[in-house]
Every structure is written in C-alpha cells, then in structure tokens.
N, C-alpha and C positions, 0 to 999 in steps of 0.2 A: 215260977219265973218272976224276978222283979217287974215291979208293976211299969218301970218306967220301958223294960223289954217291951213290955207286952201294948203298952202304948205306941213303941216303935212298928210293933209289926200291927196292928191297925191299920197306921198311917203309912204305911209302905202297901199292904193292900189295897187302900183307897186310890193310891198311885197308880197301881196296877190297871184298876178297873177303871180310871179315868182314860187311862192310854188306849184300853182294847174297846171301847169310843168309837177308834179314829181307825180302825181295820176293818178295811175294805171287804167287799163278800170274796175276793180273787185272791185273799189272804194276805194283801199289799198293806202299805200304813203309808201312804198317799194320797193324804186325804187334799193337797192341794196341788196343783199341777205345775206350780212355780216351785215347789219344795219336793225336790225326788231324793235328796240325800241326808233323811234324818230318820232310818229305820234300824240305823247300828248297834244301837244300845237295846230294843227291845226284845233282841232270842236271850241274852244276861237275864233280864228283869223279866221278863215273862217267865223264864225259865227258871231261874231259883223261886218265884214265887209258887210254883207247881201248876204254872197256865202251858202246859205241855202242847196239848192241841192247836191252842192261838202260835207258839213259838211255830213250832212242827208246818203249819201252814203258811208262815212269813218268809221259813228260812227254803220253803220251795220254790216259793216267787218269786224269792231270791236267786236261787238257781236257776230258776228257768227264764229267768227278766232281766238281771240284773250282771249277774258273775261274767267275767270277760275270761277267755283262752286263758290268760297269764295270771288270774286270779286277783285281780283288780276288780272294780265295782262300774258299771254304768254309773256317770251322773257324779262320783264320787271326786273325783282332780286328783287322783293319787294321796288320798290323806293318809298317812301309816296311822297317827293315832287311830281314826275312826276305823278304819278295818280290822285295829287288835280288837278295839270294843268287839265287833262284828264276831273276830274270829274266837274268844274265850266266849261269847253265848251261844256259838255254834256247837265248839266243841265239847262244851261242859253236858251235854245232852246226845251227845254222840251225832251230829249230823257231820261227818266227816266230809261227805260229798261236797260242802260247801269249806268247812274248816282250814283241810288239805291244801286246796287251791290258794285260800287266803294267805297261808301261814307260807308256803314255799315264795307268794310275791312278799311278806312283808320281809324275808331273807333275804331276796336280793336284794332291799336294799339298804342293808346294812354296810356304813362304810367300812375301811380298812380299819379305823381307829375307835371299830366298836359303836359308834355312836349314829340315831335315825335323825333322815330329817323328818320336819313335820309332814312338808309336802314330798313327793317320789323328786320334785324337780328344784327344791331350793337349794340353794348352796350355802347354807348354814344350817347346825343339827340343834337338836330341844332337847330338853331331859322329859317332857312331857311323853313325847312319842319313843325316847330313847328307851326309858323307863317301860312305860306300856306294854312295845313292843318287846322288851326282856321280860317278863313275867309274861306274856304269853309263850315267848318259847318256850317258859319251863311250862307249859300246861303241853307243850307238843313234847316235851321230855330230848328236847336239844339243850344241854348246858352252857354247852360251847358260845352258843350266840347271847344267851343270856350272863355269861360271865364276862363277856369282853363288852354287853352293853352296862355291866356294872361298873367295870374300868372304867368306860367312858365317865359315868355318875361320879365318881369317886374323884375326878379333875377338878370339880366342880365344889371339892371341899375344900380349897384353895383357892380362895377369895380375896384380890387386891384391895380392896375398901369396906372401910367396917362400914358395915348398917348395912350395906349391900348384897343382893344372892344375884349374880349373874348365871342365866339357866343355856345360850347360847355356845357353842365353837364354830369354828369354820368347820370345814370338809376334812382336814387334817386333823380334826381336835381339838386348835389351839384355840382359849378363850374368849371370846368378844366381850370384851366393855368399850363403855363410851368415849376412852380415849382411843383405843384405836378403830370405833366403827362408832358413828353416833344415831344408827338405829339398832343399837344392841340394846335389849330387854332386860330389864331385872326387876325381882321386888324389892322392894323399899320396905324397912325389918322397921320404920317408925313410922309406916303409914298403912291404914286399914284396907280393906277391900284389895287386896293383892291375891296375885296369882300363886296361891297357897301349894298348888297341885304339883308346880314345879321342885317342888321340896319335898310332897307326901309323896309320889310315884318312887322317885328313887329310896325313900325311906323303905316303900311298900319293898322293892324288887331286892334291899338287902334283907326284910325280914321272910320271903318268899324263898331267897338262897340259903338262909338258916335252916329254915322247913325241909329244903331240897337234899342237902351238904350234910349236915348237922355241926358244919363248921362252925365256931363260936366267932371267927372277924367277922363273922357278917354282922352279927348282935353289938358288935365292937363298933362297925360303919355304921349302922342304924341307929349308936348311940347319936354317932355325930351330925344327922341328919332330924332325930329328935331333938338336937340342942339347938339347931338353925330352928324347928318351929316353934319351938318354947319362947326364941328369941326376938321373932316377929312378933307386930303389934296384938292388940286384946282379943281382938278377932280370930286368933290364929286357928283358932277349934272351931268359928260361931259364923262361917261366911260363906259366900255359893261357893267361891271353890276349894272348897277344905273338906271335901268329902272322900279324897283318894289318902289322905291324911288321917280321914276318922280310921278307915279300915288298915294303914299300914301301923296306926296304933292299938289295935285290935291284935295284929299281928305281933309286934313288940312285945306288947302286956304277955299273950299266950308263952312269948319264946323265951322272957328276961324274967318276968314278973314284977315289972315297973308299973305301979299304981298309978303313976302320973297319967302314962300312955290309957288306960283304962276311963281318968276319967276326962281326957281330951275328947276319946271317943264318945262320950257319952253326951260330953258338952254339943258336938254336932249334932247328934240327934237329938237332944232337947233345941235345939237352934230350929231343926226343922221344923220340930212341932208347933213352934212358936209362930214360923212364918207359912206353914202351909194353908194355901188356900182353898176356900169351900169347895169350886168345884174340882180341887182332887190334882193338883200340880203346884208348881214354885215358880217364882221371878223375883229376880233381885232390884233395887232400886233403880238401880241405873239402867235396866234393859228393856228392851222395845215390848209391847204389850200386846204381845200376838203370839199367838197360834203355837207354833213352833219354840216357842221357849216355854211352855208350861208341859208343853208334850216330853220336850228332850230331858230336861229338868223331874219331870215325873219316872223317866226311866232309870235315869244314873242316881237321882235319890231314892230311891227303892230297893234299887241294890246296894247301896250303901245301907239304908237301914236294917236288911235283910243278913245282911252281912256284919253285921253290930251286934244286930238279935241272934245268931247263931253262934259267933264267937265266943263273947260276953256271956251269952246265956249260957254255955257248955261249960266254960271255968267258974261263974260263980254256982 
C-alpha cells in the first residue's frame, strides 16, 4: 500500500480510539449532559474501522434510549442530515432494528420536488441533507427516492451569478439567492473556508447512482459538479468541510478514471494529517475549542480517511 494510505489509516485509527474515550459503561457517548445529540456519526466510524462491539453496544442504547415510535431520535430536532449519518452506520453492519426505523422517517420527509430539508420543520430544502439523505436510500435499495433527490441536485447546476453556488430552494424547488431571500446561503467560489460539502454530497450521490445504474449521465452530472469544486478557491480539497468531497472524488476516480479526482482526494487527507491533533481529533480555526468538536470531527474524518484508504488503496 502507498505509504501515504497507510499514514491515512494510522491517523484514522488514532481517531478512532480518541472517540471510544468518551463511551459511556451503558454503551452511550454522552459524555456531557448538555450534549445528547452528537452520537450520529460513530456506528459509520466505529464500524468501518472494525470496532464492531463499541458500534454494536451504541447502536442498542440507541434503541433502547433514544429511537422514537416514528423513527426520529430523542434530543435530535428533526435533523435529516444527522439521522442519514446515523442511518448508513447502522445499516452498513446490519442493525436494522435501528436503520429501518430511521430510513422510513427520513422518507417521509422528502418533498414533492425531490428535495430534504435540513430540519423535518424548515421551509427551505439544502443539498447537504438532500444529498445525504439520497445516497442513504440507495444503501436501503430505494432508487426512486434517491433519483428524484438527484433531480432535485441537478437544479442546482443552474446558477444565476458566476462565482456563486447557491445550495438552497424553497418547498417547491425553486432557487433561493439573495435577491429574492437575503438569508439564502451560498459559497463564495473566490473565497476559502466555504461550505465545500454542499457541492461534494451531490457530486458523491451522482457517483453512488453510477455504481448503482451503470448509467454513464451520472458520470456526465458528476463531471459537472467536479468542475464547480475544481472552481472554488485553493482550499477546495485542504478544508474542514471538504471531506464528503474527498470521498465523492474517490468515487469519480474509481467510475471515470479522472486522475484529477484521485488527487483532490489525496490532497484531504494529506490536509488532515497536517492538522490532526495529539490527542487524536480536529478543529478548525474558527471553531469553539471544546469537547464536542474534536469528538464530531474525529468521527466524520475517520471515515473519510477510511474511505480514501479503501478506494484508492483497491485501484492503485
């Protein structure tokens, strides 16, 4: 394995074993009582790292603590992103008892026009959660939902202002920028530390419909959502949120054979190693310097790494 793999997967284990730290003897990751909703990402990370038993004993106290009738989360406010997290580390390991439940609430609420919100209750949809929640359906083997949540992505390459990537619509679909809402979001393609993830999710869920389909527009869409991150500023591979990015260009590389894609992802995970800290997590400049971001941060880049090293490592 390339040495710089095999530095990846190191540093994804240390990640690992910083997080299983903070798990409770009741099998919880609660370790503060003000923070009950940041246990989403660790049945993913625990689980592809081969920590089976720590997963296996989270995702029951999940069950038995946390899971609601309608398959929503105690403590959680209706997030769809964080429950996809929840629901692809559940299912990826077979805990259906928890997955099931998850995945039939993140369907209902899918609007008419394909597209999630972030929250169950806001009245404008994200490509973050839209995205997400489309590539977990395809791990539930629903295409239907994951094809109309591509639709939705795919509005979204029709962009009124150059330099601009507006990631919002309303309820119906239809676009939000700043002249017609002036708290509609967007990255800024000439300025750094942007919300990268907005652009890699959907990248990710057309190279996932390739894998899925074997249809070639997918590879066609994902060119064109590779050309929106190539177009954003230096950062666009080397930044906290460009990690759903490394892995949709993992996926890319695997399905086109686009070198570029290969070494965006590479660029991330040499980014990490660059900024991981001694004891065994990440924080970005500008974020609060507590607890709960070294933790969360240790989950989702681990899987990212993990997922870099598995890819990358198989084709070269």
């Amino acid at each position: 394995m390339d040495a710089r793999l095999k530095a990846f997967f190191r540093t994804a284990e240390r990640a690992v074993q910083f997080q299983l730290r903070f798990q409770q003897r009741d099998g919880s990751l609660i370790w503060d009582q003000c923070v009950r909703d940041a246990y989403h990402k660790q049945p993913y990370s625990w689980g592809i790292s081969g920590h089976l038993t720590e997963a296996h004993r989270l995702i029951s106290w999940i069950r038995d603590n946390a899971l609601q009738p309608d398959g929503s989360l105690l403590d959680y406010g209706g997030d769809v992103y964080k429950l996809a997290w929840l629901f692809q580390g559940c299912h990826r390991i077979g805990r259906f008892d928890v997955s099931y439940p998850v995945m039939q609430w993140l369907i209902s609420h899918q609007k008419p026009c394909g597209g999630f919100p972030h929250f169950a209750a806001d009245d404008r949809l994200r490509a973050l959660s839209t995205a997400w929640a489309g590539i977990s359906a395809l791990y539930f083997g629903n295409l239907d939902v994951a094809e109309r949540a591509a639709a939705w992505c795919l509005k979204l390459l029709d962009q009124p202002e150059e330099g601009r990537f507006y990631f919002q619509t309303d309820t119906e679909g239809h676009l939000l920028t700043e002249a017609a809402d002036p708290a509609a979001q967007h990255i800024d393609m000439a300025k750094t530390g942007q919300a990268y993830g907005e652009i890699g999710l959907p990248w990710m869920l057309m190279g996932r419909l390739r894998q899925a389909t074997g249809d070639p527009k997918w590879s066609g869409y994902g060119d064109e959502f590779f050309h929106l991150q190539r177009s954003c500023a230096q950062d666009n591979f080397a930044s906290v949120g460009s990690g759903s990015s490394s892995l949709a260009a993992c996926i890319h590389f695997m399905t086109t054979g686009d070198s570029r894609a290969r070494t965006g992802a590479l660029s991330f995970g040499e980014f990490l190693l660059a900024t991981h800290h001694p004891e065994g997590g990440w924080r970005g400049d500008n974020e609060p310097d507590t607890p709960l971001i070294y933790i969360d941060h240790a989950a989702e880049y681990s899987v990212w790494l993990e997922e870099i090293v598995g890819l990358l490592g198989s084709i070269d």
